[in-house]
C-alpha positions in Angstrom: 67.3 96.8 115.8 64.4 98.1 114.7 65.1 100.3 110.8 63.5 103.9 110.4 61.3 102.6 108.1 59.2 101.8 111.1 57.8 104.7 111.6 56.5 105.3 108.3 52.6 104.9 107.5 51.4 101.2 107.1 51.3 100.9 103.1 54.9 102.2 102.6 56.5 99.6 105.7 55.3 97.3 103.1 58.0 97.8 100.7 60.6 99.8 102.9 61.0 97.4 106.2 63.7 95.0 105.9 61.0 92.7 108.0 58.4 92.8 105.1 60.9 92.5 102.9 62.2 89.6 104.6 58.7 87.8 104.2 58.7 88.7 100.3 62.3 87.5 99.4 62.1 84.3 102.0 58.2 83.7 100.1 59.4 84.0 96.5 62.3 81.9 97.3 60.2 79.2 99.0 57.1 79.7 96.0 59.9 79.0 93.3 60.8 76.2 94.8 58.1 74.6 95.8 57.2 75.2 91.7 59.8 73.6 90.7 62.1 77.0 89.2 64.9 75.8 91.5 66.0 72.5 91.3 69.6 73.0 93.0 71.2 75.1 95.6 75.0 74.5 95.1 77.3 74.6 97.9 80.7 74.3 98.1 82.7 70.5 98.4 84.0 68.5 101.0 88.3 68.3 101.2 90.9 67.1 102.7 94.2 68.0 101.4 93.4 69.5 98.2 91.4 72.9 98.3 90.5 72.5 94.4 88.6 69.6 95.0 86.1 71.7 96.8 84.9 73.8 93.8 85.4 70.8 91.2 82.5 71.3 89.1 80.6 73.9 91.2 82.5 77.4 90.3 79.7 78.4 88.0 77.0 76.7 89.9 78.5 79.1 93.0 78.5 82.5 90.9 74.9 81.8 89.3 74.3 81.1 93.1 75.8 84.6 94.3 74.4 86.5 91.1 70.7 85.5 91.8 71.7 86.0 95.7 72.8 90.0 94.3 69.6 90.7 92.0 67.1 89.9 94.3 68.7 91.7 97.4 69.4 95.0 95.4 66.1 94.9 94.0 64.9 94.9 97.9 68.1 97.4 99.1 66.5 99.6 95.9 62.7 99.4 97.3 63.6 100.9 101.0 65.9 103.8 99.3 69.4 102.0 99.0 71.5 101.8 95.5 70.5 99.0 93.2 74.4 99.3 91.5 75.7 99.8 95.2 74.3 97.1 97.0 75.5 94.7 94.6 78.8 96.3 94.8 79.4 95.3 98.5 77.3 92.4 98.0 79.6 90.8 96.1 82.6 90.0 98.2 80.5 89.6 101.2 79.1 86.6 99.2 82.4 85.6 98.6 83.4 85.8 102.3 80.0 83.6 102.9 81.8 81.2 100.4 85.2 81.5 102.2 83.3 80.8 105.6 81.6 77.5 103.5 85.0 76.7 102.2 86.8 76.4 106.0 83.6 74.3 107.3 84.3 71.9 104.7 88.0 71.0 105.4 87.5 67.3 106.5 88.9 67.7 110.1 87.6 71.0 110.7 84.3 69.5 109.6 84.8 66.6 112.2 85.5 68.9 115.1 82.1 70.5 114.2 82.9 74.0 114.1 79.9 75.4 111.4 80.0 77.8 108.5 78.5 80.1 111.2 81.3 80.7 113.3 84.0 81.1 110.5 81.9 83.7 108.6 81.3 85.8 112.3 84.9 85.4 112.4 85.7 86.4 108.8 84.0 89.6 109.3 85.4 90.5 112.7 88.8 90.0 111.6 88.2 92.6 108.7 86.4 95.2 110.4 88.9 95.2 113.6 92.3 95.3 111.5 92.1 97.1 108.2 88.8 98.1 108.6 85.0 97.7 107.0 85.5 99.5 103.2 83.0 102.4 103.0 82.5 100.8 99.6 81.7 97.4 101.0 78.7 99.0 103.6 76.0 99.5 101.5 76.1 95.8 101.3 75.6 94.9 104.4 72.5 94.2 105.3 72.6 91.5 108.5 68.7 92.1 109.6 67.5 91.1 105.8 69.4 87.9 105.9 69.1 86.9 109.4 65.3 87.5 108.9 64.8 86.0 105.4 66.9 83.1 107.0 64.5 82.9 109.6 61.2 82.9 107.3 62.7 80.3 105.8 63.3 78.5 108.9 59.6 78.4 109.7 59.1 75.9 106.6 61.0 73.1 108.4 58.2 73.2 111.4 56.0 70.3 110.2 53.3 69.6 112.3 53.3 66.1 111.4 56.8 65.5 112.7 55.8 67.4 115.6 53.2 65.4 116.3 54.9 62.2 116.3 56.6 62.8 119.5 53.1 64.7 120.5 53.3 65.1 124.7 56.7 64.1 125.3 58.6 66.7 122.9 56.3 69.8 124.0 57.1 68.7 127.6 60.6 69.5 127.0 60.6 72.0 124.8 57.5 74.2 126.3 57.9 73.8 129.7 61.5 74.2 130.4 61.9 77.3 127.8 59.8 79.9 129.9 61.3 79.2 133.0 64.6 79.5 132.1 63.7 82.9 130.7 62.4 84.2 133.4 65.2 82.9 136.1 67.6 84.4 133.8 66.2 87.7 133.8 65.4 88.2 137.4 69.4 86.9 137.1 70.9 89.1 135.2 68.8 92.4 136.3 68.4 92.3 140.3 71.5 89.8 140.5 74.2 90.8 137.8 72.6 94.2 138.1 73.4 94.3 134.4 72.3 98.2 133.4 70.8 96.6 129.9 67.3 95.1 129.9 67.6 94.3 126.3 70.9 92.6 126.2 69.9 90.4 129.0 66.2 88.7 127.3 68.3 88.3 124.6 71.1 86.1 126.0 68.0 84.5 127.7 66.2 84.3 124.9 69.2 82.9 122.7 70.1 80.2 125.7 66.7 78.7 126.1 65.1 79.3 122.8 67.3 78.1 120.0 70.4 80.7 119.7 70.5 83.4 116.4 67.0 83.1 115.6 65.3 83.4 118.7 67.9 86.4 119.2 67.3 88.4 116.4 63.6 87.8 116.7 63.9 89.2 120.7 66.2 92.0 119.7 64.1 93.3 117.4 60.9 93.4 120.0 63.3 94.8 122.6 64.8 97.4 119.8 68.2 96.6 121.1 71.0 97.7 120.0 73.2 95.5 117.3 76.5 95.4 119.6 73.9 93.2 122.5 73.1 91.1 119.3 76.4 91.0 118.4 77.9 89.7 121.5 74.6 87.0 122.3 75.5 85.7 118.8 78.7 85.3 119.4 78.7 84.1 122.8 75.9 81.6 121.3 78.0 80.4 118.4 81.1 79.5 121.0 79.6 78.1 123.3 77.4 75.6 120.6 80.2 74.2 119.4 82.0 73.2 122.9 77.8 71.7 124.1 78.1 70.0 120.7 81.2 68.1 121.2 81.2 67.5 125.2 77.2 66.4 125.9 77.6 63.3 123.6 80.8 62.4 125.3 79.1 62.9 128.9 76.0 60.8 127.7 77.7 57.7 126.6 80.8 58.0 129.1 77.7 57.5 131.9 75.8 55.1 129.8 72.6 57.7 129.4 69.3 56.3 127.5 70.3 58.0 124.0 66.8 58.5 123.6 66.8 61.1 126.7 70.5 62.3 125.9 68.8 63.3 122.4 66.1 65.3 124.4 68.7 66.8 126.3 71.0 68.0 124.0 67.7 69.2 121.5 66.6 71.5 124.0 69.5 72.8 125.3 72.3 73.2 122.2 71.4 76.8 121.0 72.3 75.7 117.6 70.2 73.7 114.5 73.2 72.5 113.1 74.9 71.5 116.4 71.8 69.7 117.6 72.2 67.4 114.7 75.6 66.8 114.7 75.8 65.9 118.2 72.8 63.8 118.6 74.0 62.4 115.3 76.5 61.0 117.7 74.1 58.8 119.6 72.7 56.5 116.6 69.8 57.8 113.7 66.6 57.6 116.1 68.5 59.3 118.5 69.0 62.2 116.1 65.6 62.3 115.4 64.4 62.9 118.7 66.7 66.0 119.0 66.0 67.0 115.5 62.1 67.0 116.6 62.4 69.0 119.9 64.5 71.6 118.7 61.8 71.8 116.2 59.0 72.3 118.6 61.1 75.2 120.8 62.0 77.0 117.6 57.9 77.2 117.4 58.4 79.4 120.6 60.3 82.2 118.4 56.9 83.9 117.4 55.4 83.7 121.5 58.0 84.9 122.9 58.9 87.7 120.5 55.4 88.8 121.2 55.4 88.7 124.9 58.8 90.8 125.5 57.4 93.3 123.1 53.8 93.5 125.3 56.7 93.4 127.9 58.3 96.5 126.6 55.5 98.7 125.8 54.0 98.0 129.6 56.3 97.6 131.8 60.3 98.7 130.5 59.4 101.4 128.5 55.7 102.4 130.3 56.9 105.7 131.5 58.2 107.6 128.0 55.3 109.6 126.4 53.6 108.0 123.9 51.3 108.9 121.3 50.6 105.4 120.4 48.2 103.1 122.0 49.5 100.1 124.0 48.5 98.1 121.1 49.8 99.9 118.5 52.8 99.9 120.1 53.4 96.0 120.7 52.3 96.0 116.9 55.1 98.1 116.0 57.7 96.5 118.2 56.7 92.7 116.9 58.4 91.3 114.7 56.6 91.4 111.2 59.0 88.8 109.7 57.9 86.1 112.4 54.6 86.4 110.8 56.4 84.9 107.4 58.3 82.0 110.1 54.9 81.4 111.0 53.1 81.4 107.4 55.8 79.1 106.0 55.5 77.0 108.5 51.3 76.6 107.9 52.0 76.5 104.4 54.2 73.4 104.2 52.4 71.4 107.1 48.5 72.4 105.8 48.8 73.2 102.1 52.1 71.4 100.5 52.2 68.1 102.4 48.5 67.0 101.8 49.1 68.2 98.6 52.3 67.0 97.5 53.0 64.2 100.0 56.0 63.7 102.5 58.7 62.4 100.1 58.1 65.8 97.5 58.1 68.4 100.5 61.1 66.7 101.7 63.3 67.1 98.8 61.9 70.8 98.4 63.0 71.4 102.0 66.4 70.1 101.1 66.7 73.3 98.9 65.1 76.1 101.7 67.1 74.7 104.4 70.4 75.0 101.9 69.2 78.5 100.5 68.5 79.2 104.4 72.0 78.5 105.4 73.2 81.0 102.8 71.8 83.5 104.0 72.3 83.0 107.8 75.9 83.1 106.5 75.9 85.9 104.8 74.0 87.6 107.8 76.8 86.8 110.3 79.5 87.9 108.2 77.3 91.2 107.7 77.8 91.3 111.5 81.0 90.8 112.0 81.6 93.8 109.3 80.0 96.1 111.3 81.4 95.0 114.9 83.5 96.8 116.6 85.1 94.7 119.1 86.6 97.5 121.8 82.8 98.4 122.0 82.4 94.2 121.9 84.8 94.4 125.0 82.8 97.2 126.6 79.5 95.4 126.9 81.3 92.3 129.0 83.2 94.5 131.6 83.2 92.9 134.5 82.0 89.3 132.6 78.5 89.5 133.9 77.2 89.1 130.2 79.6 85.9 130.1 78.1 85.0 134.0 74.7 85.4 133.2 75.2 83.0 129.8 76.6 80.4 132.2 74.4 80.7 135.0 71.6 80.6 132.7 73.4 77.5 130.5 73.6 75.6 133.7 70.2 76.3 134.9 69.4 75.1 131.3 70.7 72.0 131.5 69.6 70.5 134.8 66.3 71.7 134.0 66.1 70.2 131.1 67.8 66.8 131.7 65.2 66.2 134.4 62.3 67.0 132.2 64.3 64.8 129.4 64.2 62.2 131.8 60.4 62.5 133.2 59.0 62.6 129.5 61.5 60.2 127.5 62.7 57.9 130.4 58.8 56.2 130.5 58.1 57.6 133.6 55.1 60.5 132.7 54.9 59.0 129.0 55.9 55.8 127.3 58.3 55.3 125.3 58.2 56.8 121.9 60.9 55.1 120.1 
């Protein structure tokens, strides 16, 4: 996970590591606009029976979209040694595979049944690359890590502190205290139990089931420099088992008559998914939704943390006996992450600098616009990795199903855990009620 730019001295990482660049793309896209240079961020239109009606109006809107989308990621494909002419080359219909992915999301029923953009464009690219094949042609466009990373900077600008704060005790008791142990049962799981051979793939399953899915995997991946087939099949594994939490939780919560208060705890820090959070808690009424929207909020904080502490982690303890010529500490710096450092700048930015600034109502309309431009490129990230998937090798890291055991065991763990702190700290018996 981690590029060969990493080795190189500390002024040229700058401009040829896809986690720098990550910070400078998801910065100049937040910067403009925040400024005011974008205004829109088109998508693509809800339909039912009609496929036209989803582009009615929003064809050119799309390819000015996809054409800004191009220049500014050949410019950073150019900087760290790629083709400017290229890049743009396979960029192109990986864009329009992103839009394809947009396109099946929006069919009205598909919509309903909640299966996300994310999903489709995973499975897009896996049906190319494992039947006719990934064109050499297309490669050079594909570029997973810069999306899923600039996706993830721009992720850190929806952390407000001031939302956090209005659930204050309550939402960090869910969120913080569940989250580590759940880590650390499913590692001691999945290594001395499972005896899965692969350190890495295991913190980040564990990592994507008690964190919050993709981000908190790509983030752990990188730290644990695993390799992209472990991503691959977390992501995946992630993605599937989203949408089934997403449909059933809010089915079991109201079928047992649940406070939909606590059901909205429950389902915000245990759905791996920011999208599937909302639509199932969406389920349960508005204040319901704003619980869950809140909490995951406050365990996506724990993306930087624990990115840090596996790659102390792997510098001390899984990797401590390869020679080094590093110090410890220049070691954990190499291994962390620089593009959480952007996740947590954006984040700062919007709850220190832009809010006081520009009040509530005008930050809110500009995240409307990040969290859109964020979904683009999530979705042009996972059709990246399907591309480049092979799935016999897929097949190869769940022989035997322990990968698939230790996502269960780990799930249910999850959700036990956290129903009982849902219950302690939004039920009014450690806290009162917030809502």
């Amino acid at each position: 996970m981690t590029s060969p730019s990493d080795a190189s001295a500390p002024r040229s990482a700058l401009l040829t590591s896809e986690d720098w660049w990550a910070i400078w793309l998801g910065g100049l896209l937040i910067a403009l606009t925040a400024a005011g240079a974008i205004t829109g961020v088109t998508g693509v239109g809800r339909w039912t029976a009609d496929p036209t009606a989803a582009f009615a109006g929003r064809l050119l809107p799309i390819a000015v979209l996809g054409i800004g989308f191009a220049l500014v990621t050949s410019i950073a494909a150019h900087v760290m040694g790629g083709s400017f002419m290229l890049h743009q080359t396979g960029f192109i219909p990986i864009f329009l595979l992103s839009v394809l992915a947009y396109f099946i999301e929006n069919q009205t029923l598909i919509n309903a049944a909640g299966v996300g953009y994310a999903f489709w464009a995973l499975l897009l690219g896996l049906l190319i690359s494992n039947t006719v094949g990934t064109p050499g042609w297309l490669k050079p466009g594909i570029r997973s890590e810069l999306y899923l990373k600039t996706g993830v900077v721009l992720l850190g600008a929806e952390l407000l502190s001031n939302r956090i704060l209005d659930l204050g005790l309550p939402g960090l008791f869910v969120a913080w205290l569940v989250t580590p142990i759940v880590i650390f049962f499913m590692c001691r799981f999945g290594i001395r139990v499972l005896k899965m051979a692969s350190p890495s793939l295991v913190i980040i399953i564990a990592a994507a089931t008690s964190v919050c899915g993709v981000s908190a995997a790509i983030a752990v991946a990188a730290a644990a420099r695993a390799k992209k087939d472990e991503l691959t099949l977390a992501v995946g594994m992630s993605l599937i088992f989203s949408v089934i939490m997403m449909v059933l939780m809010p089915i079991l919560i109201r079928a047992v008559g649940m406070d939909p208060i606590v059901g909205a705890a429950w389902i915000g820090g245990t759905v791996d998914a920011t999208g599937a959070v909302g639509a199932a808690a969406a389920m349960l009424g508005e204040e319901a939704g704003q619980v869950a929207a809140v909490v995951r909020m406050i365990q996506n904080i724990l993306i930087g943390p624990v990115a840090f502490l596996v790659a102390v982690y792997w510098v001390t303890n899984v990797e401590k006996t390869q020679s080094r010529t590093e110090s410890p500490a220049l070691q954990i710096w190499t291994r962390f992450p620089k593009f959480i450092l952007g996740f947590i700048g954006a984040s700062i930015a919007f709850s220190l600098i832009l809010t006081p600034m520009m009040g509530e109502e005008a930050v809110a309309g500009i995240l409307d616009l990040t969290s859109d431009l964020r979904g683009w490129f999530f979705c042009l990230a996972f059709v990246s990795i399907g591309l480049e998937s092979n799935m016999k090798e897929l097949m190869g890291q769940v022989q035997g199903g322990r990968p698939v055991q230790l996502y269960l065991v780990g799930q249910a763990f999850n959700l036990v855990l956290t129903l009982g702190a849902a219950y302690l700290a939004f039920g009014g018996i450690l806290f009162d009620r917030v809502l």
